[in-house]
DSSP file (Angstrom, degrees, kcal/mol; ACC not computed):
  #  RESIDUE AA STRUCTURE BP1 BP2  ACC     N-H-->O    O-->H-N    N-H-->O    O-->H-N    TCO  KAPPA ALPHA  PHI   PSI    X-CA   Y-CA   Z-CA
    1    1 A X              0   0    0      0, 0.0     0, 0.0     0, 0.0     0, 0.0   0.000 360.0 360.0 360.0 -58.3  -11.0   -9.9   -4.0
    2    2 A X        -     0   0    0      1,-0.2     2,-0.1    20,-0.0    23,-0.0   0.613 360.0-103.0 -83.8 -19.9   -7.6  -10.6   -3.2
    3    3 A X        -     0   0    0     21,-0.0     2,-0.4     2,-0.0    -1,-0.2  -0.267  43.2 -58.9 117.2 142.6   -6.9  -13.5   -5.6
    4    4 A X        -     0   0    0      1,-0.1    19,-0.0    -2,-0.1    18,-0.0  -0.811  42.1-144.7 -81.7 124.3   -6.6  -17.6   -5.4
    5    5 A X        -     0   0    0     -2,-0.4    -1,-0.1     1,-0.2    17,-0.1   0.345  35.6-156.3 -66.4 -25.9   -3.7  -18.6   -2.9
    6    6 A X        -     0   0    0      4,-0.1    -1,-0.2     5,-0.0     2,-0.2   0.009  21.2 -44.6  40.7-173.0   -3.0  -21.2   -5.0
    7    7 A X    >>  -     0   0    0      1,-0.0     4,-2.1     0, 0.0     3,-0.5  -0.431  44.3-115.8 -53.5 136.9   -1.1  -24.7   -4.0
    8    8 A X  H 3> S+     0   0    0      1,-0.3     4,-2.9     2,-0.2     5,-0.1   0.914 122.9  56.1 -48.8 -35.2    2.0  -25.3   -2.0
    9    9 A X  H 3> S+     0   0    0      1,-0.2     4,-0.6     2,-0.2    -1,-0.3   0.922 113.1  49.2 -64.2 -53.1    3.7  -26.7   -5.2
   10   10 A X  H <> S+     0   0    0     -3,-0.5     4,-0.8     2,-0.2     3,-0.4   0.796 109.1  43.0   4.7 -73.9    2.6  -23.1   -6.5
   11   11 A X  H >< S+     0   0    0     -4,-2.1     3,-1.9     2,-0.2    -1,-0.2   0.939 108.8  64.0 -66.5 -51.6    3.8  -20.8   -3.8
   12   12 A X  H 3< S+     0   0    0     -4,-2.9    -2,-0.2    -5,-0.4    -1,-0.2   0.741 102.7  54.8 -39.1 -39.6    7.4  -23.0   -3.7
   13   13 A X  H 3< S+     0   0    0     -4,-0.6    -1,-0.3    -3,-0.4     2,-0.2   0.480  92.8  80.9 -92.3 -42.9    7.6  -21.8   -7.1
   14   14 A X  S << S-     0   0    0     -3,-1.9     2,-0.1    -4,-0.8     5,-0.0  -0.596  78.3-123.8 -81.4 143.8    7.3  -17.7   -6.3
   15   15 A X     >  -     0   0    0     -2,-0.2     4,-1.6     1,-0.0    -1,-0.1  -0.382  49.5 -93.6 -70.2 156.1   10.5  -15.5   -5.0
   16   16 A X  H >> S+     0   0    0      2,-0.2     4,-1.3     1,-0.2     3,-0.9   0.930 125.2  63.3 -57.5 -54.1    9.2  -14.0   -1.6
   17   17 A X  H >> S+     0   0    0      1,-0.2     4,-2.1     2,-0.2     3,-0.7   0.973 111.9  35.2 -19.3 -78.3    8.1  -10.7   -3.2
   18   18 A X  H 3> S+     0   0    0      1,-0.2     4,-0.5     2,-0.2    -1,-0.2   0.657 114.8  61.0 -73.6  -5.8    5.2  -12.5   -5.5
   19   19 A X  H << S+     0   0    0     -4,-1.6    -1,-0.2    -3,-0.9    -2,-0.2   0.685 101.2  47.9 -99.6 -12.5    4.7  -14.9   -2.8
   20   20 A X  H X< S+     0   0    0     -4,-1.3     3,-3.6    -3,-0.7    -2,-0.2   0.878 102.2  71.6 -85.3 -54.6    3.6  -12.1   -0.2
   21   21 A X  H 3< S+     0   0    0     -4,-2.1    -1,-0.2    -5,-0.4    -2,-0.2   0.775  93.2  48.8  -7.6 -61.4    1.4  -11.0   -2.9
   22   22 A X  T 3< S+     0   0    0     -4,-0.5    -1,-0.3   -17,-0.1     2,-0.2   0.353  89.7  94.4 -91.1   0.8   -1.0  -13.9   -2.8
   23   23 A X  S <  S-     0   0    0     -3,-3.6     2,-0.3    -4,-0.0     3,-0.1  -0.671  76.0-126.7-100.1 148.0   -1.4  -13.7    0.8
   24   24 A X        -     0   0    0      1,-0.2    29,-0.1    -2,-0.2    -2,-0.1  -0.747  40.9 -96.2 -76.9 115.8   -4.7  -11.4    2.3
   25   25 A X        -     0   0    0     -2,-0.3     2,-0.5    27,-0.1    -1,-0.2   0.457  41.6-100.6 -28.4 177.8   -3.8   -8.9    4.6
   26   26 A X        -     0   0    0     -3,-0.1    27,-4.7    47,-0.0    28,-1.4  -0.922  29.2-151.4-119.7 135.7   -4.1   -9.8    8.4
   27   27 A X  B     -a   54   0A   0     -2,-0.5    47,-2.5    26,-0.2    48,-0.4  -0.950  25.2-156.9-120.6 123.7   -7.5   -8.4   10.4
   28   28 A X        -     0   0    0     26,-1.3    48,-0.2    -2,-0.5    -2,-0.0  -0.924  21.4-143.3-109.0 134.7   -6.5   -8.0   13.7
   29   29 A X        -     0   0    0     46,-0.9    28,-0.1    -2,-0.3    49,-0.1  -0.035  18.8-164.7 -62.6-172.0   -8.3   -7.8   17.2
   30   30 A X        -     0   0    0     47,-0.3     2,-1.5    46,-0.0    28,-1.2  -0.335   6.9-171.1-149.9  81.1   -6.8   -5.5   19.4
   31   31 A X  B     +bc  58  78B   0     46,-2.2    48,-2.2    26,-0.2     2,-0.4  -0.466  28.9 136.3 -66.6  66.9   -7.8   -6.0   22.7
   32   32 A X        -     0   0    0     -2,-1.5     2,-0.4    26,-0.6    28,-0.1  -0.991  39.1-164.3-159.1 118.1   -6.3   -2.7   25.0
   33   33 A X  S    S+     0   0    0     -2,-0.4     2,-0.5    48,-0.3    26,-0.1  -0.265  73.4  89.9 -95.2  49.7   -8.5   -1.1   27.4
   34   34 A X     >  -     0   0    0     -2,-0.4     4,-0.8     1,-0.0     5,-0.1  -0.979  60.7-161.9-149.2  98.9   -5.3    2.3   27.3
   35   35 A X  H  > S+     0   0    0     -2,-0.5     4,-0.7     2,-0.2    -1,-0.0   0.618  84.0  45.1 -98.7   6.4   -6.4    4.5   24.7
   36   36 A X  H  > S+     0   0    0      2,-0.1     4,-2.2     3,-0.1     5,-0.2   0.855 115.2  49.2 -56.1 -47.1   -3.1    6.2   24.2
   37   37 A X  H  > S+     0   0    0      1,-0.2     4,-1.2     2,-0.2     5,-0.2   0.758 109.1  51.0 -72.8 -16.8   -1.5    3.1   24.3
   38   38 A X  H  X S+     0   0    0     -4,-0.8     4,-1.5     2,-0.2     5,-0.4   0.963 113.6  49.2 -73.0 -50.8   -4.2    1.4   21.5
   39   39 A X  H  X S+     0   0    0     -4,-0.7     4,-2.1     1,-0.3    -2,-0.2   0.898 108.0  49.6 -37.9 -50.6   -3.6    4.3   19.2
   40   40 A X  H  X S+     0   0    0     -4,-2.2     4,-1.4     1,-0.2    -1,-0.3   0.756 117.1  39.2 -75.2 -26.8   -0.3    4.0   19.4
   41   41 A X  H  X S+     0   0    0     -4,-1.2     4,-1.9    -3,-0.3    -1,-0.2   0.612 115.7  49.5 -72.9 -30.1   -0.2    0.0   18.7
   42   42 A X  H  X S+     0   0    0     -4,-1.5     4,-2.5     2,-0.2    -2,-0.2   0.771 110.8  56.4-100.6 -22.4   -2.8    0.1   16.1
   43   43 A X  H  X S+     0   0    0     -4,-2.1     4,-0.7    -5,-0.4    -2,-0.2   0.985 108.5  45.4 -56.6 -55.6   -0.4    3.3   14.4
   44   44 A X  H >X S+     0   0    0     -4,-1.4     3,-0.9     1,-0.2     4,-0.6   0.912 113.9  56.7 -74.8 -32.8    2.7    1.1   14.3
   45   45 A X  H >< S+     0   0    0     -4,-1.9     3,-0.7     1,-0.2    -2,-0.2   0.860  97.3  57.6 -36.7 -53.7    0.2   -1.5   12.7
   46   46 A X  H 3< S+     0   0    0     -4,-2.5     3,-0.4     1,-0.2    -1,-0.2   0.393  91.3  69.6 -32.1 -20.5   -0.7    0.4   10.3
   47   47 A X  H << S+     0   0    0     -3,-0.9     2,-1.2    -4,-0.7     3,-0.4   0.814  94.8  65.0 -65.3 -46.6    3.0    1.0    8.8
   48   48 A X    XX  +     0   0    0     -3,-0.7     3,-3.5    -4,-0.6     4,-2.1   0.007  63.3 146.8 -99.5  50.5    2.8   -2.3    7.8
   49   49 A X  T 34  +     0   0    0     -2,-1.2    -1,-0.3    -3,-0.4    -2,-0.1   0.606  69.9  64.2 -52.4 -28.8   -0.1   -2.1    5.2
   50   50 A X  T 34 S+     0   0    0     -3,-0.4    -1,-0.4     1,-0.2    -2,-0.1   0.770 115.5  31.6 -82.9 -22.3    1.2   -4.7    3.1
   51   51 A X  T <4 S+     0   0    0     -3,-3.5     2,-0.3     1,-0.1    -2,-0.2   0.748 118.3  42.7 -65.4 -60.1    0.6   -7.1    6.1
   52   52 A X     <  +     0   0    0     -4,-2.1   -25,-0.2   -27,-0.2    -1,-0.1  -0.940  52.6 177.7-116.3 133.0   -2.4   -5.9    8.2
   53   53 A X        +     0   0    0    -27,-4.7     2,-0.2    -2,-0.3   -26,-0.2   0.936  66.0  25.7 -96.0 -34.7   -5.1   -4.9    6.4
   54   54 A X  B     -a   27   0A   0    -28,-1.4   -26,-1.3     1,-0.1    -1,-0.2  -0.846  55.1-161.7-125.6 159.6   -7.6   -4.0    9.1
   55   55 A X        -     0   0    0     -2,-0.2    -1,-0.1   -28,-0.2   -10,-0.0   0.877  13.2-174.5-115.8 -41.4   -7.2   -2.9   13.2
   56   56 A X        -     0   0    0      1,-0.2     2,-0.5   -26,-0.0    -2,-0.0   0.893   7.2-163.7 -37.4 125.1  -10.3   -3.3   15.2
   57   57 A X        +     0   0    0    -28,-0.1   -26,-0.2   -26,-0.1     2,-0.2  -0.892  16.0 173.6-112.4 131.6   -9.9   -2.1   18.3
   58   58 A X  B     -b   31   0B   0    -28,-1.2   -26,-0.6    -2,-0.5     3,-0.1  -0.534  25.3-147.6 -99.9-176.2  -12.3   -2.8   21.7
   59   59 A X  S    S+     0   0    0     -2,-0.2     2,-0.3   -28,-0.1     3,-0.1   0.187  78.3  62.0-126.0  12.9  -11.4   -1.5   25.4
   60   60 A X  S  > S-     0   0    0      1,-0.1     4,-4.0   -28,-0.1     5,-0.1  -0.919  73.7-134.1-141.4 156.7  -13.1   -4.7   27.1
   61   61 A X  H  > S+     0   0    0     -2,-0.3     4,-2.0     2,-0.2    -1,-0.1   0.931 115.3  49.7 -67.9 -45.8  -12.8   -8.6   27.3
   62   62 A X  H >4 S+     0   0    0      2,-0.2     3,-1.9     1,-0.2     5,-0.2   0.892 107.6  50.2 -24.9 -92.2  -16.6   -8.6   26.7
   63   63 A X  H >> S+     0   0    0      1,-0.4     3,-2.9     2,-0.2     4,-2.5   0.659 110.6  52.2 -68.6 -59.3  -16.4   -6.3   23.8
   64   64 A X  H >X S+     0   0    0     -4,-4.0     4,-2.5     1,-0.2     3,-1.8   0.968 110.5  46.1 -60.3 -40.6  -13.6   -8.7   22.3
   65   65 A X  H << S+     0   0    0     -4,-2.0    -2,-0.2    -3,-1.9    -1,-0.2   0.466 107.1  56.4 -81.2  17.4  -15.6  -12.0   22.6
   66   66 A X  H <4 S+     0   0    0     -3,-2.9    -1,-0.3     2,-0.1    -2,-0.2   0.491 111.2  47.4-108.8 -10.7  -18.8  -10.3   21.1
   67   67 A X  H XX S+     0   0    0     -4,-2.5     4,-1.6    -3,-1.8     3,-1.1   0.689 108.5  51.4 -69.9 -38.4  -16.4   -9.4   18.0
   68   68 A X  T 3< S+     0   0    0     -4,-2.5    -3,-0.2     1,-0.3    -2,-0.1   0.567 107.1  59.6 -91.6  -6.2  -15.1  -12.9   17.8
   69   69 A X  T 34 S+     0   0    0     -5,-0.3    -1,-0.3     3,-0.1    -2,-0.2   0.587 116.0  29.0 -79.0 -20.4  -18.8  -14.0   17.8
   70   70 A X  T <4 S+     0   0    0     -3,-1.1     2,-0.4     1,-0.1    -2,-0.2   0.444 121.1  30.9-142.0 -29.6  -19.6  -12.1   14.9
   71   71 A X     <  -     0   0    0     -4,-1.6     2,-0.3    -5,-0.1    -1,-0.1  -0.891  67.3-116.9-139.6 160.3  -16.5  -11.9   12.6
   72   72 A X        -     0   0    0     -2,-0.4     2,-0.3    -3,-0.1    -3,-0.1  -0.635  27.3-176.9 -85.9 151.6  -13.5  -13.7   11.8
   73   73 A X        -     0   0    0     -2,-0.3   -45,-0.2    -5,-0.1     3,-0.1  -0.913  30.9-140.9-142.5 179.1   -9.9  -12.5   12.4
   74   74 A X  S    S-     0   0    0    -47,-2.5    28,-0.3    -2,-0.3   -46,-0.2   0.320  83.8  -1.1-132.3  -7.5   -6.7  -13.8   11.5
   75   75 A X        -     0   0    0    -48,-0.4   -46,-0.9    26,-0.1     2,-0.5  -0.490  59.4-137.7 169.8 132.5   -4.9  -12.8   15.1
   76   76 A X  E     - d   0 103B   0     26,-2.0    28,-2.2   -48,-0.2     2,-0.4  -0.757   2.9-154.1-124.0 134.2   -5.5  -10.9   18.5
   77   77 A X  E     - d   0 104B   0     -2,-0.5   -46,-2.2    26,-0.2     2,-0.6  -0.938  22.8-171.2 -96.7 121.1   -3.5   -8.6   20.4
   78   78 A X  E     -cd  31 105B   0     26,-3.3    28,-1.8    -2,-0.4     2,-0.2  -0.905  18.6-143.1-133.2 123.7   -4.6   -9.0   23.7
   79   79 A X  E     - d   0 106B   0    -48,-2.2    28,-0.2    -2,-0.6    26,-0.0  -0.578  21.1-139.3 -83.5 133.5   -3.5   -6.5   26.8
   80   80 A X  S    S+     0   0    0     26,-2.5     2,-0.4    -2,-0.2    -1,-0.2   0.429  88.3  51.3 -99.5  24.1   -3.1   -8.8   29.9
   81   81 A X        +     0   0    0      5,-0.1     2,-0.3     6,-0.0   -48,-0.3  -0.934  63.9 155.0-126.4 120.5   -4.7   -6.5   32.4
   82   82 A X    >   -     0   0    0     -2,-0.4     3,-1.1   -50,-0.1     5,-0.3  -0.866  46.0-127.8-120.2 161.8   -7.7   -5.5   31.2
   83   83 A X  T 3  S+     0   0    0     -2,-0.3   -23,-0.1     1,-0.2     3,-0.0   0.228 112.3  47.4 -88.7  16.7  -10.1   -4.4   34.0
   84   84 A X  T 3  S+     0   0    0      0, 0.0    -1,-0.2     0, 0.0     2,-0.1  -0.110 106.1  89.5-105.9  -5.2  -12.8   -6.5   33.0
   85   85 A X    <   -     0   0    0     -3,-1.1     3,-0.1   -24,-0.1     2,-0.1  -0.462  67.1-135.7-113.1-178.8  -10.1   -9.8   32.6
   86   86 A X    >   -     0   0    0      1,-0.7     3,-1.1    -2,-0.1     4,-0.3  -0.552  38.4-116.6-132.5  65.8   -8.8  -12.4   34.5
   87   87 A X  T >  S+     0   0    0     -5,-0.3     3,-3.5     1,-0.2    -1,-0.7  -0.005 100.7   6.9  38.3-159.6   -4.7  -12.7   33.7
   88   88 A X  T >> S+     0   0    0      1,-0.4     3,-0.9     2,-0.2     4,-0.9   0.626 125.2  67.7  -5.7 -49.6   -4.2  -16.3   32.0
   89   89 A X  H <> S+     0   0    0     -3,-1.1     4,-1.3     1,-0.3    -1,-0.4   0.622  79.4  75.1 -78.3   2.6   -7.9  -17.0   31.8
   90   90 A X  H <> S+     0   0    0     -3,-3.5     4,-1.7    -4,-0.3     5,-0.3   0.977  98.5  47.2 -69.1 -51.1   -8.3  -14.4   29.3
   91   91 A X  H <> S+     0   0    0     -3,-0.9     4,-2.4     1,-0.3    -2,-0.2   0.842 111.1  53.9 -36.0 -56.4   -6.5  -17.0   26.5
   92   92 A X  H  X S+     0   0    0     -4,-0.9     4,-1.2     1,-0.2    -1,-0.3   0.970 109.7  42.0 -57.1 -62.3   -8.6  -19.4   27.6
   93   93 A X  H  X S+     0   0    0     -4,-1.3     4,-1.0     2,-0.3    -2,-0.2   0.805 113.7  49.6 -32.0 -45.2  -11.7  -17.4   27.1
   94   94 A X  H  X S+     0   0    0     -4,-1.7     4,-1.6     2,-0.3    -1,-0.2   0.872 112.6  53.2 -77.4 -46.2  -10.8  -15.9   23.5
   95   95 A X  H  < S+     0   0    0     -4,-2.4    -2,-0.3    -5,-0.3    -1,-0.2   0.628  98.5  61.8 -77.7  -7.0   -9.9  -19.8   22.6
   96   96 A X  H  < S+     0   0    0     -4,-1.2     3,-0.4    -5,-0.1    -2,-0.3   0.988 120.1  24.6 -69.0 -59.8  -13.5  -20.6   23.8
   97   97 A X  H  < S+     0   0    0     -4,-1.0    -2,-0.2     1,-0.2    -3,-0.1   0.435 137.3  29.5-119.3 -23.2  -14.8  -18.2   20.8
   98   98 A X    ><  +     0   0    0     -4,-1.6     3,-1.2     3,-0.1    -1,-0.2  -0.497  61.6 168.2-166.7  59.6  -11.7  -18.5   18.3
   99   99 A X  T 3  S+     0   0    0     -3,-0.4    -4,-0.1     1,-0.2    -3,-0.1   0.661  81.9  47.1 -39.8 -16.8   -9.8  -21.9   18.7
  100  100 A X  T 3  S+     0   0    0      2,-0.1     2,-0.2    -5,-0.0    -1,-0.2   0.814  89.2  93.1 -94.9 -28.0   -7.8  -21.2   15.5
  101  101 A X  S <  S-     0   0    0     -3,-1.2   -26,-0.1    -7,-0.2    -3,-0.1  -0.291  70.6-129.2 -90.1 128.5   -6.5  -17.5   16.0
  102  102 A X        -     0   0    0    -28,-0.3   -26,-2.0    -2,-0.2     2,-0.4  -0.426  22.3-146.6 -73.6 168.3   -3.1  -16.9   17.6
  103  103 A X  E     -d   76   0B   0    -28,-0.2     2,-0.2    -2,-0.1   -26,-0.2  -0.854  12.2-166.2-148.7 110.2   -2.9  -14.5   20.5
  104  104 A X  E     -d   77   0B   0    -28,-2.2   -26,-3.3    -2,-0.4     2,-0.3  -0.636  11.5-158.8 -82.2 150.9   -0.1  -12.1   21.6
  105  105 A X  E     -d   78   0B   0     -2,-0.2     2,-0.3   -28,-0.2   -26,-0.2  -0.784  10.7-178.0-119.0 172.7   -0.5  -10.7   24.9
  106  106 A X  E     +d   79   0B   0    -28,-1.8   -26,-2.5    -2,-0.3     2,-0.3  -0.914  20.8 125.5-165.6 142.4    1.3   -7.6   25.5
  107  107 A X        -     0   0    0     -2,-0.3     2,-0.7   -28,-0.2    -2,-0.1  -0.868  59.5-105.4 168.7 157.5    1.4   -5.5   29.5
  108  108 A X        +     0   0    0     -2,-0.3     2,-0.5   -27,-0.1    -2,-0.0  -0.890  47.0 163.3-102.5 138.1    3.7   -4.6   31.3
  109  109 A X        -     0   0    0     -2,-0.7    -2,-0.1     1,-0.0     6,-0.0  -0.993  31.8-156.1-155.1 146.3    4.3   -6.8   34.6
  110  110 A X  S    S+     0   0    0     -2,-0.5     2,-0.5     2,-0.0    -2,-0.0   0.026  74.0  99.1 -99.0  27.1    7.4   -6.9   36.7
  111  111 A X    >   -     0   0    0      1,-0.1     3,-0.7     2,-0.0     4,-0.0  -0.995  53.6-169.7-129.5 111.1    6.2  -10.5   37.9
  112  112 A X  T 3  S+     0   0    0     -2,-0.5    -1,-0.1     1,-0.3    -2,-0.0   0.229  86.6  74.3-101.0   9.8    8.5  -13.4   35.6
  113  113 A X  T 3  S+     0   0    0      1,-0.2    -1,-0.3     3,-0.0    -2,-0.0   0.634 108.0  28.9 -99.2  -3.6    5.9  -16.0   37.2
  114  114 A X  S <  S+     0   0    0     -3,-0.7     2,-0.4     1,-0.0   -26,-0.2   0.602  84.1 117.5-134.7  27.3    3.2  -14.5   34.6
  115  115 A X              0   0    0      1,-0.1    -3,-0.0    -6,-0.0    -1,-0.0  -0.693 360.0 360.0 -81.2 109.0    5.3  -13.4   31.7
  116  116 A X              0   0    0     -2,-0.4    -1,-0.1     0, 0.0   -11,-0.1   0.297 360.0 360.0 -80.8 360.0    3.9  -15.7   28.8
């Protein structure tokens, strides 16, 4: 559907333009139990169509590791109060299901001992 990625030697080779090209959008988790604030995240995600192709959004910690059980994604946004989560041990949890995927966290906290 999108096209063979080709070889590093390959890719070295493209100006940045054709080299973005070759790349498959990014399917994203979006973990944010705020449903102004999810809209509003997964909106400015959407501006960047050439980037992200897909949003999936949950409101629960559950929710996300019964998603990461069943499909792949390429990077989670993960709110770090969810009312169903445990701070820090949410990372852990999400890397129990999806050792490979990066994870931004994103909250507001006034607390620099749990700013990640």
């Amino acid at each position: 559907m999108f096209g063979d990625v080709g070889t590093a030697e390959q890719n070295a080779t493209l100006k940045p333009a054709e080299a973005a090209a070759t790349e498959r959008p990014l399917k994203v988790l979006l973990i944010e139990h705020d449903e102004a604030f999810a809209r509003a995240l997964s909106g400015t995600l959407d501006q960047a169509r050439e980037t992200v192709g897909a949003v999936v959004t949950v409101p629960a910690l559950e929710m996300a590791i019964a998603r990461l059980a069943q499909e792949t994604f390429d990077v989670v946004i993960l709110e770090f109060f969810l009312p169903d989560g445990a701070g820090l041990l949410n990372i852990a949890l999400l890397k129990e299901r999806a050792p490979r995927v990066p994870i931004i966290v994103v909250g507001a906290a006034d607390d620099e001992a749990i700013a990640v």
